[in-house]
C-alpha atoms as one frame of an Amber mdcrd trajectory, in Angstrom:
protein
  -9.850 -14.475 -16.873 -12.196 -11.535 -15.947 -12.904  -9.149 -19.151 -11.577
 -11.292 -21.890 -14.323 -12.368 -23.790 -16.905 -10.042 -25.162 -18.389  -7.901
 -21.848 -16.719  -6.921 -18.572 -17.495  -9.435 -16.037 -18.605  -7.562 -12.655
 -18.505  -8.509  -9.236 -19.687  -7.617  -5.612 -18.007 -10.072  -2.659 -16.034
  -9.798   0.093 -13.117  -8.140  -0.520 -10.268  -9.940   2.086 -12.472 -13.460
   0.392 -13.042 -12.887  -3.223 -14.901 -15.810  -5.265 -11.757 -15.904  -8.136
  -9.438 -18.533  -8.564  -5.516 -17.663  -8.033  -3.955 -15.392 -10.779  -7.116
 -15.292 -12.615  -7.682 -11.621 -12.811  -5.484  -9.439 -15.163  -7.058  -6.294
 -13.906  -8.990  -5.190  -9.986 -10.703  -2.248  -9.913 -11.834  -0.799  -6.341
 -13.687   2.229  -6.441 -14.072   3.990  -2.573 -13.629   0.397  -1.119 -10.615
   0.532   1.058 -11.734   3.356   3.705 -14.932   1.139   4.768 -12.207  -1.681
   6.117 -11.060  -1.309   9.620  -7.887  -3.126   7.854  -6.930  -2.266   4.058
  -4.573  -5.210   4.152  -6.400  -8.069   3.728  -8.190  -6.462   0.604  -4.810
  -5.755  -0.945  -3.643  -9.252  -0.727  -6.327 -10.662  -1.808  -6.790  -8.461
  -4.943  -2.495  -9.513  -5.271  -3.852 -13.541  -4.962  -6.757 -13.132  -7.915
  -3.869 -10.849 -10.207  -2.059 -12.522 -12.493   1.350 -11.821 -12.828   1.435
  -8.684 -15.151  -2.140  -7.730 -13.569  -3.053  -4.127 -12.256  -4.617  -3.015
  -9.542  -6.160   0.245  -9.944  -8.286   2.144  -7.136  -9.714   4.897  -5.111
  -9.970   5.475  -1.699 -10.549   8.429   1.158  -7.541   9.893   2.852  -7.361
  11.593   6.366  -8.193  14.995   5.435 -11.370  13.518   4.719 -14.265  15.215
   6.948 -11.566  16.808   8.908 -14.299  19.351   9.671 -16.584  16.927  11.137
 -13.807  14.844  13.036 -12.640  18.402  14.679 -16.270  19.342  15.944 -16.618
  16.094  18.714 -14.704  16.644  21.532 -16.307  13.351  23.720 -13.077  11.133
  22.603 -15.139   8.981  20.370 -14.648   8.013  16.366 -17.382   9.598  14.052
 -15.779   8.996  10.988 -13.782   6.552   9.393  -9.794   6.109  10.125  -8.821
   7.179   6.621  -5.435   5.488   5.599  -2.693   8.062   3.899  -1.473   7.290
   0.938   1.843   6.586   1.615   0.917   4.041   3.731  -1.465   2.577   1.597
   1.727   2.633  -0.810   3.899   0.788   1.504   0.693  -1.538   2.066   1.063
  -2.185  -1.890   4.557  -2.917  -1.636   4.290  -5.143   1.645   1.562  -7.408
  -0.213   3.693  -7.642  -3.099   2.957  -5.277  -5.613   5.681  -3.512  -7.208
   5.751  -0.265  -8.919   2.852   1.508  -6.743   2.228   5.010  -8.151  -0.221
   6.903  -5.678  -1.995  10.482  -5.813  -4.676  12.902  -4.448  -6.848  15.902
  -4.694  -8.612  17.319  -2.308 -12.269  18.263  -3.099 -14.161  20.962  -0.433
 -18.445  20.519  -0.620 -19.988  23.286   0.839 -23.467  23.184   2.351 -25.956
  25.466   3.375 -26.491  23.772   7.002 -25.341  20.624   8.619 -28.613  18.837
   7.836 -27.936  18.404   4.591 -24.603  17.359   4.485 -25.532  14.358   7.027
 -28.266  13.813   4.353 -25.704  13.363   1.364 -23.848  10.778   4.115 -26.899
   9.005   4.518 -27.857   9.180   1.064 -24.327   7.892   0.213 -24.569   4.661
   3.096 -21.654   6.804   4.797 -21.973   6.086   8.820 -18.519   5.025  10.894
 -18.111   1.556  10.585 -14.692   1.926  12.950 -15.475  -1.111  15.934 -14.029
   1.441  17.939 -17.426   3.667  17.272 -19.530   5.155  19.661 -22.690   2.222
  20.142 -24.993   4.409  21.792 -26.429   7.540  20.940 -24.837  11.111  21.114
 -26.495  12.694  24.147 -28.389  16.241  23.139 -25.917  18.475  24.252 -22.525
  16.891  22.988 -24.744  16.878  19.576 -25.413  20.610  20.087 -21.915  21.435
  21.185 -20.817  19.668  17.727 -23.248  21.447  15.948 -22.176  24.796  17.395
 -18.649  23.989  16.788 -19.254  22.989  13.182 -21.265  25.685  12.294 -18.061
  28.320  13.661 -16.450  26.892  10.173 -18.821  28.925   8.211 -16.829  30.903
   5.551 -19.440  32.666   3.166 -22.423  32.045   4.286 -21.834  27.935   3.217
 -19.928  25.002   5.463 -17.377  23.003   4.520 -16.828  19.403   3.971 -13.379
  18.156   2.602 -12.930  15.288   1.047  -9.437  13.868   0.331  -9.552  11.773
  -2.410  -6.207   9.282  -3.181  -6.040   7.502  -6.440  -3.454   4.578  -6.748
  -2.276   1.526  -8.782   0.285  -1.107  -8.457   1.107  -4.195 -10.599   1.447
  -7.639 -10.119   4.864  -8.567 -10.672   7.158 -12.173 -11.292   7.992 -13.285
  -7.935  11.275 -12.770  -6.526  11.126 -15.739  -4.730  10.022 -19.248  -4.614
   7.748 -20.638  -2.086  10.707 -22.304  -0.025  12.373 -19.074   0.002  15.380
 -19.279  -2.587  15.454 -16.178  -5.105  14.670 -16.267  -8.578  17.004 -14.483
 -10.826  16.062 -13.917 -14.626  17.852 -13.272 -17.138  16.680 -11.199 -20.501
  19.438 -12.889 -23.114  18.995 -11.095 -26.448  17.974 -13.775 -29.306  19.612
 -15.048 -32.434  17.615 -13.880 -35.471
């Protein structure tokens, strides 16, 4: 498996199509993945294929709070962030791919910037744009863009602007199954031993 002999093995694929044989993994890490993917889902399970049972799953995402201020400032009925999952339903996510024992958490973190240029150049400088196929495809006319500037600019609180970012931690583990593949359930028994 991944990480057992001598250095960390790391990898960059496709999340919902990773390049890892079934229950080969004992541990997935995903750091700020799972908000990029219009669906979570198909990440999970796949990280739940590569685990084997016993294997964790440990990650980071965004929640909904995240850019709140940004989301609020567009009134034209188009996405210009993300959909940020919440984390309890990223938790019932876990437990509808299979994981048992999800633990989830957050914190919320508020940047504050001295205009709005520069916190679209931290998104840029991050590779942050909405990636939602429900996006806007064309360009924001000049004076929806200056009504959201205008708007954004009303959150001022001294002298700075805001930018919240809700940050949810989480980790689940791979468990036996419960079941067999036709469906019957598996019942196990701990017997104490004979010493």
């Amino acid at each position: 498996g991944l990480g057992r002999r001598g250095e960390p093995q790391r990898l960059a694929a496709d999340a919902a199509n990773l390049p890892l044989s079934t229950r080969s993994a004992a541990l997935v890490w995903s750091n700020l993945l799972l908000h990029w993917l219009d669906d979570p889902i198909p990440a999970l399970a796949e990280a739940y294929r590569v685990l084997e049972v016993g294997g964790l799953l440990m990650f980071s995402t965004l929640g909904p709070d995240t850019l709140k201020e940004l989301r609020s400032t567009f009134s034209d009925g188009y996405a210009h962030t993300q959909r940020f999952a919440d984390m309890h339903d990223l938790g019932d996510m876990l437990v509808g791919c299979g994981f048992a024992d999800p633990v989830m958490d957050m914190e919320i973190v508020t940047l504050t910037y001295d205009d709005l240029d520069a916190l679209f150049a931290d998104l840029r400088a991050a590779g942050s744009m909405c990636a939602m196929k429900a996006r806007r495809h064309g360009l924001t006319g000049r004076q929806a863009w200056a009504a959201a500037r205008a708007a954004y600019e009303s959150l001022r609180c001294d002298g700075k602007l805001p930018a919240t970012f809700e940050v949810i931690y989480g980790h689940a583990w791979k468990a036996a199954p419960k079941q067999t593949p036709d469906g019957r359930a598996i019942v196990r028994f701990d017997l104490p031993r004979k010493g």
